[in-house]
C-alpha positions as YAML, in Angstrom:
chain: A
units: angstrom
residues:
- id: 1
  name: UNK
  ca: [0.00, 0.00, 0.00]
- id: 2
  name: UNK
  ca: [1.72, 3.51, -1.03]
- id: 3
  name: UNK
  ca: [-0.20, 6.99, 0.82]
- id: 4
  name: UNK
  ca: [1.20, 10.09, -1.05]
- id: 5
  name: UNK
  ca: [0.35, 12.85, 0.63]
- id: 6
  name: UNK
  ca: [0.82, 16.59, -0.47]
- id: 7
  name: UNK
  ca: [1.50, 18.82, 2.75]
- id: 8
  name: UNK
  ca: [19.80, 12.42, -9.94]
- id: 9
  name: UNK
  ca: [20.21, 9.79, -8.58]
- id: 10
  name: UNK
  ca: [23.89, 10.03, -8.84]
- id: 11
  name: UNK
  ca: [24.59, 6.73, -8.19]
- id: 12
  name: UNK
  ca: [25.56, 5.61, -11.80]
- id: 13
  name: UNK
  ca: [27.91, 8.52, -13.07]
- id: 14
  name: UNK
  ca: [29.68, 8.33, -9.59]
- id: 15
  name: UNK
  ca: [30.18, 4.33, -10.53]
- id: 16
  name: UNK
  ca: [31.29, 5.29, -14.12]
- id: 17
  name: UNK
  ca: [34.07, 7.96, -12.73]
- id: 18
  name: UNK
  ca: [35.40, 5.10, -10.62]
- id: 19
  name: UNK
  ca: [35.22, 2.89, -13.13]
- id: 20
  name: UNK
  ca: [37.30, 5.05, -15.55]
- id: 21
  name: UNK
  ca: [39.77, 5.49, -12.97]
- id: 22
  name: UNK
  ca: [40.89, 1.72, -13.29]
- id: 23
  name: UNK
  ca: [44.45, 2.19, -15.54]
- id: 24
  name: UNK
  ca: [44.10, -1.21, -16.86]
- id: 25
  name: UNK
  ca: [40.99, -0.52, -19.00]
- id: 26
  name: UNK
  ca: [40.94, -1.50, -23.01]
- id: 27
  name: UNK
  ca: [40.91, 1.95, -24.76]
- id: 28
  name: UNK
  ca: [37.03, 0.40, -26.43]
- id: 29
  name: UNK
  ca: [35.57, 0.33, -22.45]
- id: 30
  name: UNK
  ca: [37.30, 3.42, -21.80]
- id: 31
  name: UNK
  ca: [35.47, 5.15, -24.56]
- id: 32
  name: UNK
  ca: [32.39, 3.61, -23.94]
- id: 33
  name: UNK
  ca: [32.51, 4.32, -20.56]
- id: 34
  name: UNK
  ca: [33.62, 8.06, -21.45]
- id: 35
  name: UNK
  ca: [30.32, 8.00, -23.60]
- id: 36
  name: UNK
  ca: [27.98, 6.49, -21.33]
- id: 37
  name: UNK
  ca: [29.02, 9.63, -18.54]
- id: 38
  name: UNK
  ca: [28.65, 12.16, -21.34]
- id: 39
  name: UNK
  ca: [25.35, 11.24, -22.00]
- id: 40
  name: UNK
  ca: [24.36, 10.46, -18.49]
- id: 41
  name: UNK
  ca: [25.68, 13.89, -17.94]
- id: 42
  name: UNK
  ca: [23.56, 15.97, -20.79]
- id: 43
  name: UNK
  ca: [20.34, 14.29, -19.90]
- id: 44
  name: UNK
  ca: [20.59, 14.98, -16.44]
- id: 45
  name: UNK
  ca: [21.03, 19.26, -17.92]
- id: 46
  name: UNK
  ca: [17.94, 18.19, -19.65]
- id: 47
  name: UNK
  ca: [16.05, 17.36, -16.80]
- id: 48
  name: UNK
  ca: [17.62, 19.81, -13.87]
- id: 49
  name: UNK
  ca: [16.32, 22.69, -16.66]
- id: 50
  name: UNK
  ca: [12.94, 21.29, -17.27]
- id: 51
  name: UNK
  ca: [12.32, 21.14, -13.20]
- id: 52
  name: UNK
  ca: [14.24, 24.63, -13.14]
- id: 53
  name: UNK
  ca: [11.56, 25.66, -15.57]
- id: 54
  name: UNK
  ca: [8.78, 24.52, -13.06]
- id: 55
  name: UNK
  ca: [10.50, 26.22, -10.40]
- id: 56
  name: UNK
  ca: [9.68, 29.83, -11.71]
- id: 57
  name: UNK
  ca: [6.11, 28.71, -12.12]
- id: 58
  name: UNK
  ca: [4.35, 31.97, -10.69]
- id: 59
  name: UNK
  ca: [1.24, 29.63, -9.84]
- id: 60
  name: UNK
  ca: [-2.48, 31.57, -10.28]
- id: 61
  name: UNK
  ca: [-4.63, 31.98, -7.17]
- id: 62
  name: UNK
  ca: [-8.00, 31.22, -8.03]
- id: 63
  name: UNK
  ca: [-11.30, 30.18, -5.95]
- id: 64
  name: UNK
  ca: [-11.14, 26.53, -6.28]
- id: 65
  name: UNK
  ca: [-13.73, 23.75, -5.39]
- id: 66
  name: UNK
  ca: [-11.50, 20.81, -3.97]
- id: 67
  name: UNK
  ca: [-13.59, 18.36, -4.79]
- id: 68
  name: UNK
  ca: [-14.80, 19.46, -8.19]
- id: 69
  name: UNK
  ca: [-10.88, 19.43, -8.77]
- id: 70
  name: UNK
  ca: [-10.33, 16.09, -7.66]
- id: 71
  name: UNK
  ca: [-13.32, 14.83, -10.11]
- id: 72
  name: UNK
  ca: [-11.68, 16.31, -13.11]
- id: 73
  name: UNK
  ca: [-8.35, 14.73, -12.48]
- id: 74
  name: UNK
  ca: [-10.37, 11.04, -11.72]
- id: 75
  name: UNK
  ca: [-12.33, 11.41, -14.76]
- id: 76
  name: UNK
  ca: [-9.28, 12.43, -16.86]
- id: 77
  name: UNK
  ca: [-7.37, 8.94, -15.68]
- id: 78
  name: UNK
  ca: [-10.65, 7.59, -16.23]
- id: 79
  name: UNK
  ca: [-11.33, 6.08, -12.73]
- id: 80
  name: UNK
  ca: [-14.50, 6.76, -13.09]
- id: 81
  name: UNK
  ca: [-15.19, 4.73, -16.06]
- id: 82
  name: UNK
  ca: [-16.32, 0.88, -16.21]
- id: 83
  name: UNK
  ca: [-13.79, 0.67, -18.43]
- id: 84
  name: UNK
  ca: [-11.42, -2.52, -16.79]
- id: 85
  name: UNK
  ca: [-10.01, 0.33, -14.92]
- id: 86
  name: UNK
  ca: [-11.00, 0.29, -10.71]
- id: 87
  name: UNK
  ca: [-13.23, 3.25, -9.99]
- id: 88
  name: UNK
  ca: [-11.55, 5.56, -7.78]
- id: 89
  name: UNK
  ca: [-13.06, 6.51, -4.68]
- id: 90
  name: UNK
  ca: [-12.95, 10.32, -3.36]
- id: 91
  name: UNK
  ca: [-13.67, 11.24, 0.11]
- id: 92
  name: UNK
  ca: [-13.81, 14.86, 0.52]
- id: 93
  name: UNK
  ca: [-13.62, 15.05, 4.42]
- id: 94
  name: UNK
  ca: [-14.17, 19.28, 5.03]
- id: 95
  name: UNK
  ca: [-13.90, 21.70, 2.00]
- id: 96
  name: UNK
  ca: [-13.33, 24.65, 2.80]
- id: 97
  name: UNK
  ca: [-15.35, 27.39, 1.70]
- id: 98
  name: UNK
  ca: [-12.42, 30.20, 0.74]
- id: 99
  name: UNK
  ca: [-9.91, 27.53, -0.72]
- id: 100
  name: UNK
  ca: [-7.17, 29.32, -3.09]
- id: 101
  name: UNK
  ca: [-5.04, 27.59, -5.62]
- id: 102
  name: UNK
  ca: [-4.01, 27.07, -8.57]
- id: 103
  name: UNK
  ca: [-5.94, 24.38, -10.03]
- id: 104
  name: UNK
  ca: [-4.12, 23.61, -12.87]
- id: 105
  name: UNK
  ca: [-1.39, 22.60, -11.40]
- id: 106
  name: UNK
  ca: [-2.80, 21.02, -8.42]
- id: 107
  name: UNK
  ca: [-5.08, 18.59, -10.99]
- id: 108
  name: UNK
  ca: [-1.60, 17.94, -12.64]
- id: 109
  name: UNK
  ca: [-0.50, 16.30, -9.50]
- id: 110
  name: UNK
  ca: [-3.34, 14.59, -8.34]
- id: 111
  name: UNK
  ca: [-3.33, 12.91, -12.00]
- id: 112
  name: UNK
  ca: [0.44, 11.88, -11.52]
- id: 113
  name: UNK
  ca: [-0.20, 10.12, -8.25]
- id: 114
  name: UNK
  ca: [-3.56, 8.64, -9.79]
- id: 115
  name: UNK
  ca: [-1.84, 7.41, -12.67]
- id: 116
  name: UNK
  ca: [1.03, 5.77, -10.15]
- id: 117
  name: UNK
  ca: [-1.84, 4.48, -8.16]
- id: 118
  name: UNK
  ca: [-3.56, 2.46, -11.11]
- id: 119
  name: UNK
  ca: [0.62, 1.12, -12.11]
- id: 120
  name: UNK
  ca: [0.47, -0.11, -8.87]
- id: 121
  name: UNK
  ca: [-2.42, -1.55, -8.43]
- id: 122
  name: UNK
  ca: [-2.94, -3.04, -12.22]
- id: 123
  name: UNK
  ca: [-6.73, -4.21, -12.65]
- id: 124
  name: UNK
  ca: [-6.86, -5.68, -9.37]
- id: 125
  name: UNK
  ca: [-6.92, -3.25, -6.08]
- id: 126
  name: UNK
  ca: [-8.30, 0.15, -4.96]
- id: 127
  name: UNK
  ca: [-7.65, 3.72, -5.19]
- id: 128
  name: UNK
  ca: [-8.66, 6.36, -3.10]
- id: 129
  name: UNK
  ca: [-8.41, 10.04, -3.15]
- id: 130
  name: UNK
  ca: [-9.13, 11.60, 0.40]
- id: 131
  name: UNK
  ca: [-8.61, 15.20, 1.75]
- id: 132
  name: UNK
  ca: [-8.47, 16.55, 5.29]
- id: 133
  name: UNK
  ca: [-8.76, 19.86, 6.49]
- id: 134
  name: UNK
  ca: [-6.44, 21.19, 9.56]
- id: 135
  name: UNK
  ca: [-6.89, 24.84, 9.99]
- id: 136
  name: UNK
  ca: [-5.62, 26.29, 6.78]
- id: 137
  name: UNK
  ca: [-4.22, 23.29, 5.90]
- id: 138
  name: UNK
  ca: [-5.61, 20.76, 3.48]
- id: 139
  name: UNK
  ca: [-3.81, 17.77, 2.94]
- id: 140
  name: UNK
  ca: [-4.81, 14.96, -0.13]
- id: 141
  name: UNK
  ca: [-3.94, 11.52, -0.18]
- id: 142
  name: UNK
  ca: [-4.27, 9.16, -3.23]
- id: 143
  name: UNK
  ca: [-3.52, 5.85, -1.66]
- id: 144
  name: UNK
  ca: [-3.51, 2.13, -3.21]
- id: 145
  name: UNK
  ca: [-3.77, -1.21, -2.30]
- id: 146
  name: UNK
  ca: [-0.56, -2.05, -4.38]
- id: 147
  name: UNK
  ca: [2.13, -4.11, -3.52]
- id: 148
  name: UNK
  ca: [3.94, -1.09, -1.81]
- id: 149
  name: UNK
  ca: [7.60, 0.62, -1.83]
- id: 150
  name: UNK
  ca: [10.91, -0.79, -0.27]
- id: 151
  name: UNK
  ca: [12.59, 1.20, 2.11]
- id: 152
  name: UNK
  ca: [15.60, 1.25, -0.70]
- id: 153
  name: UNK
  ca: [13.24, 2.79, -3.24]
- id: 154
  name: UNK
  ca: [10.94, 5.07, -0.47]
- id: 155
  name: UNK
  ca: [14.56, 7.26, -0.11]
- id: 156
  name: UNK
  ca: [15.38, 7.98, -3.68]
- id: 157
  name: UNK
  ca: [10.99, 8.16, -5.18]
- id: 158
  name: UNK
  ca: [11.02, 11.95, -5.88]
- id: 159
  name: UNK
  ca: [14.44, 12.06, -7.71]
- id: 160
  name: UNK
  ca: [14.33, 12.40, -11.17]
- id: 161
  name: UNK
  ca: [15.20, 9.43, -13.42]
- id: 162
  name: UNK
  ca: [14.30, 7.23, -10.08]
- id: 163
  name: UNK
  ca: [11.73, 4.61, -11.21]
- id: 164
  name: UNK
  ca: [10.53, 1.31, -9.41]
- id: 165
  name: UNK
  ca: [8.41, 0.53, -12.83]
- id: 166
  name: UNK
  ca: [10.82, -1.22, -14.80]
- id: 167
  name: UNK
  ca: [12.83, -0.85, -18.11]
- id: 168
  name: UNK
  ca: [11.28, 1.25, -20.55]
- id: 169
  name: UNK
  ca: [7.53, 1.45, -18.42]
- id: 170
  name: UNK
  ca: [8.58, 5.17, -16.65]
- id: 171
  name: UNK
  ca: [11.05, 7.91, -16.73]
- id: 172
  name: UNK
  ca: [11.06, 8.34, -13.05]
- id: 173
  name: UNK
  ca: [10.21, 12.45, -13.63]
- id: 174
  name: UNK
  ca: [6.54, 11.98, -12.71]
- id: 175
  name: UNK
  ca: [7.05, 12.43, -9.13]
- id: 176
  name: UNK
  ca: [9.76, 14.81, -9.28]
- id: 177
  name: UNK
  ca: [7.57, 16.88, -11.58]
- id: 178
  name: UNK
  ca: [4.95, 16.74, -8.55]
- id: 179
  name: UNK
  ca: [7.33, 17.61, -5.83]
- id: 180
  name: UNK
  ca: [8.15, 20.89, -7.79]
- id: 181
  name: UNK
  ca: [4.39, 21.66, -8.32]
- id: 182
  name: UNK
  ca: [3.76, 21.30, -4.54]
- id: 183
  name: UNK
  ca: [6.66, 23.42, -3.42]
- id: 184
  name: UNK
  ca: [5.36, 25.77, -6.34]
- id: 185
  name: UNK
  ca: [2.09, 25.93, -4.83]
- id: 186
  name: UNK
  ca: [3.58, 26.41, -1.69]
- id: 187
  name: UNK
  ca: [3.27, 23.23, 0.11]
- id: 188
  name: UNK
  ca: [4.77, 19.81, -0.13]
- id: 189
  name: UNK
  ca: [4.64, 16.24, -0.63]
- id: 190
  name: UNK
  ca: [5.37, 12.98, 1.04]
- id: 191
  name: UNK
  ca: [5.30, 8.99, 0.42]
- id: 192
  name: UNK
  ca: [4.75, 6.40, 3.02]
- id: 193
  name: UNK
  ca: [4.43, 2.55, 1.49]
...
């Protein structure tokens, strides 16, 4: 079960500096190697200026209904569809009446963790999308009766290029995209598996 809640990995390029520090490498793995950090390297500028790009998001601050929001970004992942898809349940515990936002964003990351969600939970399981309201705080959930995050993965989820869903199923930005919208929008967001 995985709970987000809103409220590079450097790993490889350090491994392929040591690695190129061995002096008894063939010149072919050398320049392989010497390729593999280049490109490691420019796609990590790629990324680091797309999030840098999200991070001078000047968000609106518009009269939003939560749970009108949360609707629209269920019915865009199609959760509520009979469609082999689980229906998504919402539980709108408290909306409060003067809630500011931007709602465009905010949808973007609900539909992030919803799409996670349904990865996680395939065609078997359930999703739900709750709020809570604590003074001027409103927290949302979407949690899942998936299989869950190691402790391994839980430490490294919001990095970008980090994925748990396999070779060639997820470019591990989805998350980090999210973290940048909730700090944009002035809040944050957590994981607990």
């Amino acid at each position: 079960t995985e709970i987000y809640t809103l409220s590079l990995h450097d790993a490889l390029p350090i491994y392929l500096q040591l690695a190129l520090l061995q002096r008894d490498l063939s010149p072919a793995l050398r320049e392989r190697l010497e390729v593999a950090s280049r490109e490691i390297a420019r796609i990590g500028r790629i990324v680091r200026d797309y999030l840098d790009s999200t991070r001078g998001l000047a968000p609106e601050h518009k009269p939003t209904s939560l749970r009108t929001l949360l609707q629209e970004a269920v019915e865009v992942t199609g959760g509520m569809e009979p469609s082999g898809r689980p229906v998504v349940a919402i539980d709108v515990a408290g909306e409060p009446d003067d809630f500011v936002t931007d709602p465009g964003l905010l949808r973007q990351i609900v539909i992030n963790l919803l799409s996670n969600a349904f990865d996680a939970i395939g065609n078997e399981g359930h999703v739900t999308v709750s709020t809570r309201v604590k003074g001027d705080i409103v927290d949302i959930a979407v949690s899942d009766t998936g299989a869950g995050i190691s402790p391994e993965d839980l430490r490294s989820i919001f990095e970008p290029f980090y994925t748990t869903k396999g070779r060639g199923k997820g470019t591990g930005l989805g998350l980090a995209i999210c973290r940048e919208l909730a700090r944009a929008l002035g809040g944050s967001i957590e994981v607990e598996s």
